[in-house]
C-alpha positions in Angstrom: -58.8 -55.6 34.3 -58.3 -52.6 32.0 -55.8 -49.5 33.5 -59.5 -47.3 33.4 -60.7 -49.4 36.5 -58.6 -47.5 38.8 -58.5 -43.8 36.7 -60.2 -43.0 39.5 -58.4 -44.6 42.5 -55.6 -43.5 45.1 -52.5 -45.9 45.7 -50.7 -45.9 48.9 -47.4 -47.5 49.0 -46.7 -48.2 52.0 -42.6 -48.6 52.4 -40.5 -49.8 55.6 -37.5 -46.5 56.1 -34.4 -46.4 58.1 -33.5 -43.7 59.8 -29.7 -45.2 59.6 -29.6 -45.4 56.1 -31.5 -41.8 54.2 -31.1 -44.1 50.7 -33.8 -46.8 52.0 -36.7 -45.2 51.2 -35.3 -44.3 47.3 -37.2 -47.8 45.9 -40.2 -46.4 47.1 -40.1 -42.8 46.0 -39.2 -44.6 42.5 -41.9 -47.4 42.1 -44.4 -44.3 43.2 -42.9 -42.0 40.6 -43.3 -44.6 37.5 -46.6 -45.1 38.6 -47.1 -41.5 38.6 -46.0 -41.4 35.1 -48.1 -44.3 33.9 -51.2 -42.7 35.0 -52.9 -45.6 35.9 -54.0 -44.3 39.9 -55.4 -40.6 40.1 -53.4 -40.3 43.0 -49.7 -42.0 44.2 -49.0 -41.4 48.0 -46.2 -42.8 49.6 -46.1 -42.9 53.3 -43.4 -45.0 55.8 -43.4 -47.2 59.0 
């Protein structure tokens, strides 16, 4: 499946936080952000349980 299939898709990674430990989330934030920059969703959101 070619990258154009989802040009016009959203993404929503969904990511398990901590309020004990503020560094938990920092593999999400950084997956979303290289997909971000491959431009391969129209839209990255991140959201956490």
């Amino acid at each position: 499946m070619s990258e154009q299939a989802f040009s016009d898709a959203a993404l929503v990674l969904v990511g398990h936080g901590s309020t004990l430990n503020a560094d938990s989330a920092a593999p999400t934030y950084q997956h979303a952000d290289e997909l971000r920059r491959r431009k391969i969703f129209a839209q990255v959101l991140e959201c956490f349980w």
